[in-house]
N, C-alpha and C positions, 0 to 999 in steps of 0.2 A: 949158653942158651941152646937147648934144642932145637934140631933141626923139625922135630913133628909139634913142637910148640909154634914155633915160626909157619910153618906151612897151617896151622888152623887159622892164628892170625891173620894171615894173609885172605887162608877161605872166606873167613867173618867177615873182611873189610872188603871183601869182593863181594861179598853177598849184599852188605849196605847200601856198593855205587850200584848194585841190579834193583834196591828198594827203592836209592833216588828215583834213578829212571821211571821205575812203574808209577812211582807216586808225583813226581814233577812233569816225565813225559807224554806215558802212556798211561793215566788214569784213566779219562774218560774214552780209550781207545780199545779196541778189543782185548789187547792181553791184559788192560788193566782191570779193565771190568770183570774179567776173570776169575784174575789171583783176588781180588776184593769181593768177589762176588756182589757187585755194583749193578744196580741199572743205570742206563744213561740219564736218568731222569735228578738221580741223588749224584751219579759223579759229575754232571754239571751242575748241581748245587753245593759243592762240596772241595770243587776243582785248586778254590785258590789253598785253604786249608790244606788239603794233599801238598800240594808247593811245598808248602811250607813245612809238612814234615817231612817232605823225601831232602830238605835243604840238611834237618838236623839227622836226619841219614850221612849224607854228604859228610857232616863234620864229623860223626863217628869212623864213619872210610878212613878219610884224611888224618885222625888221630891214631889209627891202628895202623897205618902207612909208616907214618914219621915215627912211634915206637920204631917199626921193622929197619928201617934205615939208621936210626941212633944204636944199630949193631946191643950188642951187651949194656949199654946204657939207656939202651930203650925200656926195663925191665920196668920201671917205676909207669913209665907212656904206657905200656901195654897193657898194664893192669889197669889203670886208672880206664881207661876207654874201653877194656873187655867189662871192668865193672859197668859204667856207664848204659852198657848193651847187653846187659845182667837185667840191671835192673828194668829197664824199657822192655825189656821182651815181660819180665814177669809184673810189669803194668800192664802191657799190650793182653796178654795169656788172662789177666782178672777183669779187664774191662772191656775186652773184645772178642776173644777168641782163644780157646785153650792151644790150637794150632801153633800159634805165636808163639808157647812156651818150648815149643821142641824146633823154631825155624830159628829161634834169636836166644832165649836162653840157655840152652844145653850146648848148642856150641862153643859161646861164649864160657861158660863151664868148666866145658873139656881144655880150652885155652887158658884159661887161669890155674887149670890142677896141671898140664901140663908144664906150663912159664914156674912155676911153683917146685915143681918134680927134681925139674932139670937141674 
């Protein structure tokens, strides 16, 4: 396995536990309202929801982790969870915001043509 395949993976599943955060910790907090371009008015109507999707944030982290640690056998883990965060970016990019498709699917992307390459 590549070493530049391993290092996106790792960026991707770092980038997930910074989605938890904004969407479980700091939604309705300044930097959440932010990156969502939220009023406080909708992120506290909307607060528990966000929970909830920074949770399956979380588990896309944690599945792109445990690939990286199953060394050479993680190939089948890493793919399955760069797909996973494939495909969510390019729901997130049709039903939200085209942004989504260059924060969550193109990296993801580069990580499976990578994992793929090597």
């Amino acid at each position: 396995m590549s070493l530049a395949a391993n290092v996106v993976v790792a960026l991707v599943g770092l980038l997930h536990v910074y989605i938890l955060v904004l969407e479980m910790f700091l939604w309705d907090k300044p930097a959440g309202l932010r990156a969502f371009r939220q009023t406080p008015q909708s992120a506290a109507a909307s607060k528990v929801l966000a929970a909830n999707q920074g949770l399956y944030n979380g588990f896309l982290a944690a599945g792109l982790f445990w690939g990286l640690s199953l060394g050479e056998a993680g190939l089948g883990v890493k793919t399955f969870f760069l797909l996973c965060v494939l495909v969510a970016g390019l729901y997130g990019a049709a039903t939200v915001g085209r942004k989504i498709l260059f924060i969550q699917s193109v990296p993801a992307a580069i990580g499976l043509a990578l994992l793929w390459l090597a």
